[in-house]
C-alpha positions in Angstrom: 32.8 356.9 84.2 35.6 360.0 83.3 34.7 362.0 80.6 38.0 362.5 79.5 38.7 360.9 76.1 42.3 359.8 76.4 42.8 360.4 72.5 41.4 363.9 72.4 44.0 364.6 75.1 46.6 363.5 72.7 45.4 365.1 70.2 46.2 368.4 71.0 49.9 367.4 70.0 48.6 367.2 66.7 46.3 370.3 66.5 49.4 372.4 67.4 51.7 371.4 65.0 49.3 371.7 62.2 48.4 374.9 63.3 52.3 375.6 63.0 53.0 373.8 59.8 54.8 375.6 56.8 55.6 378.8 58.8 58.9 379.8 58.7 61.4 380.7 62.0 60.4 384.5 61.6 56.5 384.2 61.3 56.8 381.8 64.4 58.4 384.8 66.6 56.8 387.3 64.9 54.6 389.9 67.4 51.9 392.2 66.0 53.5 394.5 68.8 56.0 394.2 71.7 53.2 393.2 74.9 51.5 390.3 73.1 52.5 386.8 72.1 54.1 385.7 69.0 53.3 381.4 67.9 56.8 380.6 69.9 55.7 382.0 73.0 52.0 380.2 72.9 53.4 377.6 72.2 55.5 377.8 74.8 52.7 378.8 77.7 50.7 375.6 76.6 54.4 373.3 77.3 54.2 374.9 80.6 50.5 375.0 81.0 50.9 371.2 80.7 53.3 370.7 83.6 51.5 372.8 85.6 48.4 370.9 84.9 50.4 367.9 85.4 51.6 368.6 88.9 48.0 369.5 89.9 46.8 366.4 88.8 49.5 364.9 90.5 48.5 366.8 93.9 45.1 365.7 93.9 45.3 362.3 93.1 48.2 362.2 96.3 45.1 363.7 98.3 47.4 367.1 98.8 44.8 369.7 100.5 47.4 372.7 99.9 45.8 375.1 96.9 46.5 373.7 93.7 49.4 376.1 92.4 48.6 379.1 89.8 51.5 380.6 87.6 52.5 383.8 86.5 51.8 383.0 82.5 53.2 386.1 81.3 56.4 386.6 83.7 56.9 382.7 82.7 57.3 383.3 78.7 59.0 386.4 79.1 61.1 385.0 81.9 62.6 382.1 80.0 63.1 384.3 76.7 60.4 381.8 75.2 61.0 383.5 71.7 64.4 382.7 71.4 63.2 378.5 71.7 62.9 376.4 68.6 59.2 375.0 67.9 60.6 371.2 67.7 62.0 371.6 71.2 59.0 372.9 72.6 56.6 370.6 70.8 58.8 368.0 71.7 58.5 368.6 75.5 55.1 369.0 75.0 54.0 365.6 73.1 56.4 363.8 75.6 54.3 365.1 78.3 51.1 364.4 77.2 52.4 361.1 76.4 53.5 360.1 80.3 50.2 361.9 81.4 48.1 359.8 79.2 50.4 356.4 81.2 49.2 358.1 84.0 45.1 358.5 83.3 44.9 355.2 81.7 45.4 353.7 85.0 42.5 356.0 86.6 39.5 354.5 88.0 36.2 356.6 88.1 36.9 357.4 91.7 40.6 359.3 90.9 39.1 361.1 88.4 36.5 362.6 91.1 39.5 363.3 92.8 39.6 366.9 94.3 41.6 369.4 95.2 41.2 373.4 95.3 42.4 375.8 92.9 44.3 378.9 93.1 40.4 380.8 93.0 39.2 378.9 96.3 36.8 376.7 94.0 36.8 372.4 94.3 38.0 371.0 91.2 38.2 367.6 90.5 40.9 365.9 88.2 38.5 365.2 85.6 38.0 368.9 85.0 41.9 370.1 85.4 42.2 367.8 82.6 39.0 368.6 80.3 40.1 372.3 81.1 43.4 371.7 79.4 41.8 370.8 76.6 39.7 373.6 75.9 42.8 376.0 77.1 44.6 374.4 74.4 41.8 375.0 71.8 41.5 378.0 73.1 45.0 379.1 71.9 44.8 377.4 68.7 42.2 380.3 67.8 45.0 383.1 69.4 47.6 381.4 66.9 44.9 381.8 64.3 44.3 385.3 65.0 48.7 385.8 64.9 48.5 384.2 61.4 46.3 386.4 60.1 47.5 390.0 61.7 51.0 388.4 59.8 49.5 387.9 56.6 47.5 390.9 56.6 50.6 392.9 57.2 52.2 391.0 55.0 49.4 391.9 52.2 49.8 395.5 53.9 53.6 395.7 52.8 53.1 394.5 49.4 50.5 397.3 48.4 53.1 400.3 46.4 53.0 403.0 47.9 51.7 405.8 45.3 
C-alpha cells in the first residue's frame, strides 16, 4: 500500500496561501538582497516544481527509461520574470495542478506507485517517493518564506528605530 496521503498532497495548496495571507503586493516581491528569492518567486519555483514533478510521474508510470528530467530552478524564476506574477495566478496554477495530479494518483494501484524511473543524480526512484519528495520540498519552502517574513519585518522594525 502507497504511503502517499492523497489529502496531505492537497494540502500544500493550503499551507501556501496561509503562509501568504495578509501580505501586501510589495512584501510578496520584496528581496533581502538582489541574488535571493522574494515570496513571489518561491512561490513560483514550487508552480514549476509541481509540473516538473508532474511530468516525472507521468514518465514513470509510461515505463519511460530516459532520466527523469532536472531543471535549472534558478535560471527558471529569473527567466520568466517570476516577480513581476501576481500570487492568485500562481496559486491558481498551482492548486489546479495538484488538483488533476491527485485525479491521477487516486487511480494508482500499489504496483504504479513502485513504479520506477531514474533521476537526474543516476539514483532509482519510484513514484511514491517523487511524490512524498514534493511534499517535503514544499514544506521545505514554507520555512524559506518564513525566514523572508521575518528579514521583512525585522527591517521593517530596523527603519522605524529614529535615528539619534
Amino acid at each position: 500500500m502507497s504511503t502517499i496521503h492523497i489529502p496531505d498532497y492537497l494540502d500544500t495548496y493550503r499551507v501556501l496561501e496561509q503562509a501568504t495571507t495578509g501580505l501586501s503586493p510589495e512584501e510578496l516581491k520584496w528581496k533581502a538582497s538582489p541574488e535571493s528569492w522574494s515570496i513571489t518567486e518561491v512561490l513560483a519555483h514550487l508552480a514549476d516544481h509541481n509540473f516538473v514533478v508532474s511530468f516525472r510521474i507521468r514518465d514513470v508510470l509510461a515505463g519511460t527509461t530516459a532520466q527523469l528530467p532536472a531543471f535549472d530552478q534558478d535560471a527558471w524564476v529569473y527567466g520568466q520574470k517570476a516577480n513581476e506574477s501576481r500570487i492568485e495566478d500562481i496559486l491558481g496554477v498551482y492548486q489546479a495542478l495538484l488538483q488533476y495530479n491527485s485525479l491521477l494518483f487516486e487511480r494508482l494501484t500499489d504496483s504504479d506507485w513502485k513504479k520506477t524511473g531514474v533521476n537526474f543524480k543516476g539514483e532509482t526512484v519510484t513514484a511514491e517517493a517523487i511524490v512524498s519528495g514534493f511534499i517535503r520540498h514544499v514544506h521545505h519552502h514554507i520555512g524559506q518564506i518564513n525566514r523572508i517574513k521575518e528579514a521583512l519585518a525585522a527591517r521593517s522594525t530596523q527603519d522605524e528605530v529614529p535615528q539619534v
